[in-house]
Every structure is written in structure tokens, then in C-alpha cells.
N, C-alpha and C positions, 0 to 999 in steps of 0.2 A: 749851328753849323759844325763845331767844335765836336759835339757829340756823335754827329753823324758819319764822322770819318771814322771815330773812335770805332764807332760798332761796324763799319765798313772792314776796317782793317782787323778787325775779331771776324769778320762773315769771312774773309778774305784767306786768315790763317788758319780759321778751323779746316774751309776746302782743302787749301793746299797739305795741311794733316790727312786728310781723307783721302785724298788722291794719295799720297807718301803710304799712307797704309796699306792701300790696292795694290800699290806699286812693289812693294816688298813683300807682299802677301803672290802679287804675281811671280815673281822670281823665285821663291820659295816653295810653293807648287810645281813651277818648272822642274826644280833639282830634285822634287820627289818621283816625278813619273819615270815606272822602269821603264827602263829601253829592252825593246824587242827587236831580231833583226839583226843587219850588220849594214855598213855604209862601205859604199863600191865607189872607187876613184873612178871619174870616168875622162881624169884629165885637167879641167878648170876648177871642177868642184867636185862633190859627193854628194850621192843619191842613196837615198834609204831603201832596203829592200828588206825583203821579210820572204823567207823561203821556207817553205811546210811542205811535208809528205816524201816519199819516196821517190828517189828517180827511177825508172825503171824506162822498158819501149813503149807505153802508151805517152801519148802527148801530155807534155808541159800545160796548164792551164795560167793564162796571164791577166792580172787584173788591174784596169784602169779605171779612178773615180772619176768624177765629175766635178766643173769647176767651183773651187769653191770650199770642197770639201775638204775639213780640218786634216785628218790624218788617215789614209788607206788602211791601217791597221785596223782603226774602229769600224771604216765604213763597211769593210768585209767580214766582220766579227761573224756574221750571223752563214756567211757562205765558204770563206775557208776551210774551216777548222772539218765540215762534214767533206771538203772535195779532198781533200789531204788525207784522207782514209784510204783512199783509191790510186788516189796519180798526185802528180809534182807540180805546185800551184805557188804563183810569184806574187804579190803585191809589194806594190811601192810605191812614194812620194817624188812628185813632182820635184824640180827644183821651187825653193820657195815655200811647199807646203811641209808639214808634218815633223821630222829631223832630217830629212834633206836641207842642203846649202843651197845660198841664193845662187842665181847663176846671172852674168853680163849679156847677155843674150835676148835679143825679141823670141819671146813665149808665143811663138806662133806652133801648130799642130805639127809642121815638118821639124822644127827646130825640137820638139818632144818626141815625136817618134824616131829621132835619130839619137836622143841622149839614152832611151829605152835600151833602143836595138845595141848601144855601146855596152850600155850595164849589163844586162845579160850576156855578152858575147866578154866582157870580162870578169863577170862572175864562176864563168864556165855554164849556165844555164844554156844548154841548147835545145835546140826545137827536134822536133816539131811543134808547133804552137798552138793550142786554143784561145783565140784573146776575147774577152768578155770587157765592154766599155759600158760604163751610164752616160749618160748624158754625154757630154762633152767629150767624156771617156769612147763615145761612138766616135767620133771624128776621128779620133787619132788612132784607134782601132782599124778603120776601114783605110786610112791612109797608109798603115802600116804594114796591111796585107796588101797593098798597090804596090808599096817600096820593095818589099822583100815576099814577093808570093813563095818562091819554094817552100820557105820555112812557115808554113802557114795552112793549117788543115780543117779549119773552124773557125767562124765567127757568130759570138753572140751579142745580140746590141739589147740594152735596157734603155726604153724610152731616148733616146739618143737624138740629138741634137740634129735640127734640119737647116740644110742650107738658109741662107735669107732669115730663117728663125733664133739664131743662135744667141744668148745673153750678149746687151749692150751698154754702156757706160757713155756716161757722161763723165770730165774730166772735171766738173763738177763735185759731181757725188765720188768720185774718186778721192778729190782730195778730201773731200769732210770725212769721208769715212777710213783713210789713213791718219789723220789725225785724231782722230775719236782714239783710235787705238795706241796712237803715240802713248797718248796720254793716260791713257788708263781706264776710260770710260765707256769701251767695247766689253771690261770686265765687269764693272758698275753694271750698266747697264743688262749682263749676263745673268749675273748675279741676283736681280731680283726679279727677272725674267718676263726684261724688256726689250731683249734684243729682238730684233724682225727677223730672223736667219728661221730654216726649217726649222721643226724638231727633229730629223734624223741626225743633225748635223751635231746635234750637244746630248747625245745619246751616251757619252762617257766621260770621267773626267780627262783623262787624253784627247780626244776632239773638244771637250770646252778650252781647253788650257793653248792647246796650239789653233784653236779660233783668236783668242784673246793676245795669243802672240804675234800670231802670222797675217792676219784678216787684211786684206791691201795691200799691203807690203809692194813693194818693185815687182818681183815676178809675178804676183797674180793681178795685178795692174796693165802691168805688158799682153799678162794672158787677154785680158778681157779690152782691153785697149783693142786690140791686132787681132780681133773676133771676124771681121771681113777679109782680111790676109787671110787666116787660116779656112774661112769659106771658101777664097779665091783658089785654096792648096787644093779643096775636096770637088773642084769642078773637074778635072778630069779623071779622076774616079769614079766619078757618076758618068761622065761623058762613053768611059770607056769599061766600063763594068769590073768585076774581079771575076770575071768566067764562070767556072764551076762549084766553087768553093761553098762549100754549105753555110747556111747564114740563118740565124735566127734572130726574131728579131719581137722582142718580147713590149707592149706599149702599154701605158695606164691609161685612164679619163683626165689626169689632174689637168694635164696639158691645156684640156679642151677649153677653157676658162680665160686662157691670154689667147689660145690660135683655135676660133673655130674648125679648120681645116686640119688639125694636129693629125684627124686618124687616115687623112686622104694623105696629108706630107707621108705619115711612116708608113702605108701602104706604097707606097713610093721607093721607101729600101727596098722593098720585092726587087725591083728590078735591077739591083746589082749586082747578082748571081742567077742563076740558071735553076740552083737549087738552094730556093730561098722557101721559108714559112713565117708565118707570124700569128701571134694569139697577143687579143688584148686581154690584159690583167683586170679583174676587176677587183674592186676594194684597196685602194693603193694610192698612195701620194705617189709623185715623181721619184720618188725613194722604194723602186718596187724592190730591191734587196734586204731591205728593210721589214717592209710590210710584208711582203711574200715570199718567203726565202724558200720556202718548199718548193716552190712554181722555178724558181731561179734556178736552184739547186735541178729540180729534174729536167730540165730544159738543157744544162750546161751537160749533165750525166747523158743523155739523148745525143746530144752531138759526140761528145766522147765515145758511145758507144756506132756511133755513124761513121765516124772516121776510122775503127781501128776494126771494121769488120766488113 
């Protein structure tokens, strides 16, 4: 009996060594990733932005990720840097994700398109706007051209999130999976790659490092908690359309897998403009900025060149 605690409490200290090593290996990662960007008071906290390209009179292009996703710098790595040759393109971190601050706030779609519309309006960033949403990033996109249409001459949607379809949680998995990360075993597990998360998501060591820091956290908890609130925001958007507003709205097959009906739902954004189009992407995860960056890229250049002519 004597023995077996013995080696108990050896099984017991090696972990907590192991976790202690993760744990200081995480922090220390941290302090090596350069920061890009600048952080925009917007009052209760700061929001990360990252501003590329020239301002000039063609439209602003604005980019929103999807939830979930580690840090907007990486997710857009592969579509900024060629829009930003042309015209004046924003991304940025949520509160909660990326080097943005937590914020005290339910992480609902309205409560993010009004921190948006502050950071830019205090950055000096003004519109006219192109906003380009993934996923989730849809919702708050088409919400944001409801709240503020003047300043708004384009919308692109990638694969974007549908009413009634939107990511759901359980306050179950919520909490195991904030404490996975307390503790250090969202890293562990990263690390010998076992974590479930896409692969677009751990595409750099900047999105592994703020996965492993951020992943649950309070804000993106709230976000996905209050997934039917922010539904609830986008029913009269849809009830009552965005008018004329051109809209694109770009869709993969990954979807089709969880929602047989995924390509009838986004046939369904048609109808919140007057001049709407859509093409499914073929060959694509849910991550078509990723996989298809050509397709993204000329589809966003398309509408740019639609609005300023």
C-alpha cells in the first residue's frame, strides 16, 4: 500500500512538472511573437487592428473572421497583403481574440458591430466600406451594413453563417474546454496534434499560440453562448433586406456534411439585396480564404471594381 502512493506521488509530480514546463514554455512563446498593428481605445478596452495599404477614394476594405478563430492577422495572411496593393484594408481582433482585451459585455453580433464601427470611427479609418465576413464574420457583416448603410458600398460573405444554423454550445463543453486551457493541455494537446480545432486555424505560430491562450476564454464563451441573441439581431435584416447593395456571396461543400440544406440556406442570402450573386467554391474547407485565395481575392477585386465605376 506503502509503495503505491510512493509511486503515486512520483506519477503525480512528474505531471505537474510537465504541465509547469508547458506552462512556462507558453508564456515564453507569448513574449516572443512580434506584434503587428496598433491597439485602438475604444473606451472600456482595446481592439487590435492592423491597417495595410494606401488610403486613397476607392473604398476601405474590412475584414471580419470567424468564430473561433485564433488571430485575424493569420486568418487573412493569404488575402491582405495582395488587397493592400490596391486600396486601404482593416483587420482585426475581436474583443477576447488575438491581442485585443477582454471586454465585460455579452458578445452578441450588435454588441461587435458597434465596438467595429467605434474603432474605426477612432482610428480615423473612414468609409466608404467593403466588409468581407467568414462565417460568423457573415452575421456581423450584414448586420453592420443594416446599422450603418450610408457608409457601406459592398458586401462579401464567405460561407457565412445561417440563421437557425449558427455554432452551439453546450455549457458543458464550455466549461471542459476552458479548463483544458487553464491548465495547459489545449497546448499539450496542440503540440502533438491532437487537438480537434480545423487546420486552417494553427496555420502559424501566432494562431497556435493565441489558440492556446485565448481558446474559451469569457468573450468567446459569451460569443457562442448568445449564438440565438445574435440570430434573433439578424431577423430583421433578412425581414427587411439591405436594398441595393451589391453582395457576394461566395459558399463551399464542407458545410453540406452537418446541413444537408447548407447550399438552399446560402441561396437564401440572394435575397437580401436586389443585386446579389453567388458561386460555390469547389475544393475548399469552410476556410475558403485559405484554400482559395485567388477566388476570394477576385471576387473582393470585382466588387471593388463595381462600386467605384
Amino acid at each position: 500500500m506503502r509503495i503505491g502512493k510512493i509511486i503515486k506521488s512520483i506519477l503525480l509530480s512528474f505531471l505537474l512538472l510537465f504541465v509547469g514546463i508547458f506552462l512556462y514554455h507558453s508564456i515564453s512563446s507569448y513574449e516572443r511573437l512580434p506584434f503587428v498593428g496598433e491597439m485602438i481605445d475604444i473606451g472600456d478596452y482595446q481592439l487590435h487592428m492592423y491597417a495595410t495599404g494606401n488610403k486613397s477614394t476607392l473604398p476601405t476594405i474590412v475584414l471580419e473572421s470567424g468564430s473561433g478563430t485564433p488571430s485575424s492577422f493569420s486568418d487573412w495572411q493569404y488575402i491582405q497583403p495582395e488587397l493592400s496593393k490596391i486600396t486601404r484594408v482593416i483587420s482585426y481582433d475581436r474583443a477576447g481574440y488575438g491581442w485585443s482585451e477582454g471586454a465585460n459585455n455579452d458578445r452578441t453580433a450588435e454588441q461587435i458591430v458597434q465596438d467595429l464601427h467605434k474603432m474605426l470611427e477612432v482610428s480615423g479609418e473612414k468609409g466608404p466600406y467593403i466588409l468581407v465576413g467568414h462565417s460568423f464574420g457573415g452575421f456581423t457583416m450584414q448586420l453592420f451594413a443594416h446599422d450603418y448603410p450610408k457608409e457601406v458600398v459592398g458586401i462579401v460573405l464567405l460561407d457565412s453563417s445561417i440563421i437557425d444554423k449558427g455554432p452551439k454550445v453546450t455549457d458543458s463543453s464550455v466549461f471542459i474546454q476552458g479548463t483544458l486551457r487553464k491548465v495547459g493541455v489545449m497546448r499539450i494537446l496542440g503540440e502533438i496534434g491532437a487537438l480537434p480545432v480545423p487546420e486552417a486555424v494553427m496555420t502559424s505560430e501566432i494562431s497556435r499560440e493565441f489558440l492556446y491562450r485565448n481558446f474559451y476564454n469569457a468573450d468567446q464563451q459569451s460569443e457562442l453562448k448568445l449564438m440565438e441573441t445574435t440570430e434573433e439581431q439578424l431577423i430583421p435584416v433578412h425581414n427587411q433586406g439591405l436594398g441595393t447593395i451589391p453582395i457576394s456571396i461566395l459558399s463551399s461543400r464542407a458545410e453540406e456534411k452537418e446541413h444537408k440544406d447548407w447550399q438552399a440556406l446560402q441561396d437564401n442570402l440572394l435575397q437580401l439585396s436586389t443585386n446579389s450573386n453567388r458561386l460555390i467554391v469547389e475544393n475548399s474547407s469552410h476556410y475558403i480564404h485559405h484554400d482559395q485565395p485567388e477566388i476570394v481575392i477576385d471576387s473582393i477585386l470585382d466588387m471593388l471594381n463595381e462600386t467605384t465605376n
